[in-house]
N, C-alpha and C positions, 0 to 999 in steps of 0.2 A: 138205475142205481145212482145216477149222478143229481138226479133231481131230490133222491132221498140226502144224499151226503148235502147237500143244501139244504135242507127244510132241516137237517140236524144243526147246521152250523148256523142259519139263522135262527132257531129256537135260541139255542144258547146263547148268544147274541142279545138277543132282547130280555133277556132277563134283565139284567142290573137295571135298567132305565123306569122298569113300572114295578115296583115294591107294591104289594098290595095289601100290605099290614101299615101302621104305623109306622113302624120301624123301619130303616135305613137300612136298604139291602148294602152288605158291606162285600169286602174287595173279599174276604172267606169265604161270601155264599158263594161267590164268582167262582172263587179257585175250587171249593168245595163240586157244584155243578159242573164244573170243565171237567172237573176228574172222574164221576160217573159218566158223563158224555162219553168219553174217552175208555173208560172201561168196558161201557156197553158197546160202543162200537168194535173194540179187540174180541167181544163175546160175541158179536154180531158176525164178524167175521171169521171167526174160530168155527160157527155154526154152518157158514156157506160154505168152506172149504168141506167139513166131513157131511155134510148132507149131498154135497156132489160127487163126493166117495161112494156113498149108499147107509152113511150110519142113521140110527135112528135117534130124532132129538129128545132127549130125556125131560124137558119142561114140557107139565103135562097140559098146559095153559095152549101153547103154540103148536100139541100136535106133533105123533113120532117124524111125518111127511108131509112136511108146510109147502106149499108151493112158495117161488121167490118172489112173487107180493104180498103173499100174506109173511111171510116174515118180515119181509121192510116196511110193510104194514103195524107189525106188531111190534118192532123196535119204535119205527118214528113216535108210536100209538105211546111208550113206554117214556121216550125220551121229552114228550112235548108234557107227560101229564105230570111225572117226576118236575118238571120246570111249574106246571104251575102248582101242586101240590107245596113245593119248595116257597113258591110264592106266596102264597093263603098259609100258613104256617110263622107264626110268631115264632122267634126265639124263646127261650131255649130248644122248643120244641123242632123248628126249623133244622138246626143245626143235626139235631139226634137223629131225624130224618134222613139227612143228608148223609151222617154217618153211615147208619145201618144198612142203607142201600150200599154206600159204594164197598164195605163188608162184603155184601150180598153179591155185587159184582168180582170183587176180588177173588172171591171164592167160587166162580162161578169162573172166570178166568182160569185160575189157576187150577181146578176141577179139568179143566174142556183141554189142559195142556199136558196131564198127566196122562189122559185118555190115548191124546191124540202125538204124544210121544214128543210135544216140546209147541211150540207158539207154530199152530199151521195158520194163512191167512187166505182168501179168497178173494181178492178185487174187483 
């Protein structure tokens, strides 16, 4: 697990430094990516603590019974492509991107906390 929480926090990391559009990756995309990082990670965690209960995960992508590599699998898989997708993305489009997703986490958070009766986490 520790070597995932790395490969997350240097992805995000390296963002700002190689913009792959013309445009100036600004100090927004930064903040804007830190925050799905971060979202995904509370949904990442939210997911290890009720799958080691016995719940079944409801993303039909990952499977009711992921094994714990193929989930840290399929987050790193989420969080490295979300970065470069983010990258290859001009504004304004970048940014709507960037919205929608962290949406999609928000709700994806706060879905996994109403389930699970308030913010469970798993380390």
């Amino acid at each position: 697990m520790r070597s995932t929480i790395l490969l997350l926090t240097v992805a995000t990391l390296l963002i700002p430094p190689f913009p792959a559009t013309a445009e100036e990756w600004t100090t927004a995309d930064t903040a804007r990516e830190a925050a799905f990082v971060g979202l995904v990670f509370l949904d990442w965690q939210q997911t290890r603590w009720s799958l080691k209960r016995g719940a079944a995960e409801q993303n039909p992508v990952i499977g009711p019974h992921p094994s714990q590599a193929r989930l840290d699998a399929m987050v790193t898989g989420a969080v490295v492509g979300h970065a470069a997708a983010s990258l290859l993305l001009p504004n304004p489009w970048r940014r709507w991107w960037q919205h929608a997703t962290i949406v999609v986490e928000i709700s994806a958070v706060t879905s996994n906390a109403v389930v699970l009766g308030g913010l469970r986490f798993s380390f």
